[in-house]
C-alpha positions in Angstrom: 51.3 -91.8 13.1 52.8 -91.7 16.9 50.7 -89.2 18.9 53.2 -89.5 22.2 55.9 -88.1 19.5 53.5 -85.6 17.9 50.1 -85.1 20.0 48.7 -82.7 17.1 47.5 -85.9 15.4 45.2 -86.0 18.5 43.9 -82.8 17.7 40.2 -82.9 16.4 38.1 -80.0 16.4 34.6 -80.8 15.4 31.5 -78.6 14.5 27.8 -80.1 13.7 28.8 -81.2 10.3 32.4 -81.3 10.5 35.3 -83.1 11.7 39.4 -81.2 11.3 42.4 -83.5 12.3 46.2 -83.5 11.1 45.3 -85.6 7.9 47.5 -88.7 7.9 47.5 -92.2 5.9 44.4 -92.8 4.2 42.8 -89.3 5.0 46.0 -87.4 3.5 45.4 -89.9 0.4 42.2 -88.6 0.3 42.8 -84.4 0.4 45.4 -85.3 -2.4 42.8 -87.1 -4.2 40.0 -84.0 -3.9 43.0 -81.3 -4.6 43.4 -83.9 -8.1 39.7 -83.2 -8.8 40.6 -79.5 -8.3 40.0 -76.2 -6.6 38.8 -73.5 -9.2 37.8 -72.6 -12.4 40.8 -73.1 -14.5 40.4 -70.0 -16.3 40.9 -67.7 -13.0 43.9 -68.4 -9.7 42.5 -67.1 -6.3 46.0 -67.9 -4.6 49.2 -65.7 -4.7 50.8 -68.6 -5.0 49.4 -70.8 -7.4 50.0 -74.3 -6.6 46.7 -75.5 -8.3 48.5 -75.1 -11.9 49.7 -78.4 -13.4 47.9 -81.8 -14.1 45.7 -83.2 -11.1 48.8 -85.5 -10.2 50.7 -82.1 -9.7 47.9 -80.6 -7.4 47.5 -84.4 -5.4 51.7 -84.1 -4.8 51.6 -80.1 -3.9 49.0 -81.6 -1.2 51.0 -84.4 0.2 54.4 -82.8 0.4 52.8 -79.1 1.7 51.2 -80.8 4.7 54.1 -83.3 5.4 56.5 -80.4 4.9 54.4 -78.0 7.5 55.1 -81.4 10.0 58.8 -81.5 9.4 59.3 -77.3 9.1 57.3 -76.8 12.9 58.8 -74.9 15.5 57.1 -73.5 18.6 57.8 -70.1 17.4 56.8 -70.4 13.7 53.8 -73.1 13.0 51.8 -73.7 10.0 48.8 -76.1 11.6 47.4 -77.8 8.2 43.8 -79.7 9.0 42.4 -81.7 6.8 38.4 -81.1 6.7 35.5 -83.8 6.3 32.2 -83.5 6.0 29.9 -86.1 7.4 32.8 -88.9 6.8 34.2 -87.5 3.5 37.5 -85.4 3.4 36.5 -82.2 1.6 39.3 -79.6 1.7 42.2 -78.2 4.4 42.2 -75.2 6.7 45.5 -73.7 7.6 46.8 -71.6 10.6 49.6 -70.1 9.9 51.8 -67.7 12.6 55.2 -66.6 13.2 55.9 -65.6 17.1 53.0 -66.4 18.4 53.3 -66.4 21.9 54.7 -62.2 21.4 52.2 -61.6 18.3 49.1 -63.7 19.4 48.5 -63.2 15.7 47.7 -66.0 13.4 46.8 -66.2 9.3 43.9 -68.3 8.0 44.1 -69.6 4.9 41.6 -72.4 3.4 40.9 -74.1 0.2 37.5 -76.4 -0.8 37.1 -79.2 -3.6 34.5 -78.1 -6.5 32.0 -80.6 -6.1 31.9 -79.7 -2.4 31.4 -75.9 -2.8 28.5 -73.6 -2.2 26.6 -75.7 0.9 28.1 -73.6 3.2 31.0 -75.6 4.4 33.8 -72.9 4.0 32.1 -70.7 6.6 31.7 -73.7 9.1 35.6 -74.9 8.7 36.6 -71.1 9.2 34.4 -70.8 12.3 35.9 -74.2 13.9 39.4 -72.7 13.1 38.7 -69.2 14.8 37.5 -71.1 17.7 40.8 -72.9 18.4 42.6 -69.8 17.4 41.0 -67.4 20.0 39.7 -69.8 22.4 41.9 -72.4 22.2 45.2 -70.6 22.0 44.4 -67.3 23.4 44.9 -65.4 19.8 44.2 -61.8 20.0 43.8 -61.2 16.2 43.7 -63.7 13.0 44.3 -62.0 9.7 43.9 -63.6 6.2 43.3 -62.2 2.7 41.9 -62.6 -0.5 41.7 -61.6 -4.0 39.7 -58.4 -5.2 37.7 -60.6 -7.3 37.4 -63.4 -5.4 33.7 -62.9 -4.0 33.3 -66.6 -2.3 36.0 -66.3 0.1 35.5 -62.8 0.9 31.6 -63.5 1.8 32.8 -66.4 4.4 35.3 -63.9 6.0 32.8 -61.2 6.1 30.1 -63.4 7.7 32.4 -64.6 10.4 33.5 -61.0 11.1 36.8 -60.1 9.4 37.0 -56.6 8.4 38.9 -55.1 5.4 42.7 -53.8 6.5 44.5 -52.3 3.5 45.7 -53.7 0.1 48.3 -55.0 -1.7 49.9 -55.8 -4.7 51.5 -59.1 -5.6 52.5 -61.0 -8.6 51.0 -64.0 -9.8 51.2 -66.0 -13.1 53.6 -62.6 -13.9 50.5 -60.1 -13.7 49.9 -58.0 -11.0 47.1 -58.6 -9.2 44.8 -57.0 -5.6 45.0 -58.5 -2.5 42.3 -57.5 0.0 44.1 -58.4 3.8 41.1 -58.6 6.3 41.8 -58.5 10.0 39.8 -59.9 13.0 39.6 -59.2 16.9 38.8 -61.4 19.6 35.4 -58.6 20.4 34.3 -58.9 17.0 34.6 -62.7 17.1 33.0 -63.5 19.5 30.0 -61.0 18.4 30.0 -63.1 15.4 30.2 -66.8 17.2 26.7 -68.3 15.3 28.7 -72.0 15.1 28.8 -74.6 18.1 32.7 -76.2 18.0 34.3 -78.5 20.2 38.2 -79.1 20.2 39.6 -82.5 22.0 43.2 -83.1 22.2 44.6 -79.6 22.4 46.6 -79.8 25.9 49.4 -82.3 25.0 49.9 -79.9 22.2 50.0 -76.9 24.2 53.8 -77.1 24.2 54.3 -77.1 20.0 52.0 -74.5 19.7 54.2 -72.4 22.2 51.6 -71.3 25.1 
């Protein structure tokens, strides 16, 4: 893909094990191909929306079109920034930031999802932390908000170790039940009392004008 028509495919931010970039060609093949493998248990959905039901051809094309559609739906004022993440040269899962108004709000929404055969090493906290970075340091955020499930204890321990705190509750409907959303807030003073990860970001100044600062 061009970078001197879209520079965010120059982006990379990069931790000690990890590597985010605007997925594209064969790495976009690849996120499809871990989304196939799948997310979750079956039995339980820990997304409002839930675009992990279907066959593993469904989740692959929910992948492909939902990061090519974030590309052709961007506007300085309202961006969803999609990454693809790999771990030591294998493309694991995606780490979103989403934000409408930025440059009034300097409030952004984090939002992540990991393949099963890549969970529980620790990689969720590390792709969160790289994200945070570019959000507050990068981009000058003041807050970034995201939420989870009531029940969903793995991605409520990586927000609590990276310093979100708990900001009210809400209701929402998925597979036509009701179910608890936990929204969790975090400051630029708590974040950076929470800073434990070493990231690096490359690329971010010819993008400085999509992101709208």
């Amino acid at each position: 893909m061009s970078r001197q028509f879209w520079p965010l495919y120059g982006l990379r931010i990069t931790t000690p094990r990890l590597e985010l970039t605007l997925p594209d060609g064969e790495v976009l093949d690849e996120l499809a191909r871990v989304a196939a493998d799948g997310v979750h248990d079956e039995a339980s959905m820990p997304f409002s929306v839930p675009w992990t039901d279907g066959s593993p051809l469904d989740r692959a094309r929910a992948t492909f079109q939902h990061v090519l559609g974030t590309i052709a739906e961007w506007r300085p004022e309202k961006w969803t920034l999609s990454l693809a993440v790999r771990c030591e040269g294998k493309t694991v899962g995606r780490q979103d930031l989403m934000t409408d108004d930025f440059p009034v709000t300097r409030e952004g929404e984090t939002g992540s999802w990991l393949g099963l055969a890549h969970q529980g090493r620790g990689i969720g906290t590390e792709m969160r932390a790289a994200m945070l970075h570019l959000a507050f340091e990068g981009l000058g955020a003041r807050h970034v908000t995201s939420g989870a499930m009531t029940d969903n204890a793995a991605s409520l321990r990586v927000s609590e170790k990276v310093g979100y705190r708990p900001d009210g509750l809400m209701v929402e409907s998925v597979r036509g039940e009701a179910r608890t959303v936990l929204r969790l807030r975090l400051t630029r003073e708590v974040w950076e009392a929470h800073r434990t990860v070493p990231v690096e970001v490359a690329g971010l100044e010819p993008c400085r004008e999509l992101f709208g600062v």
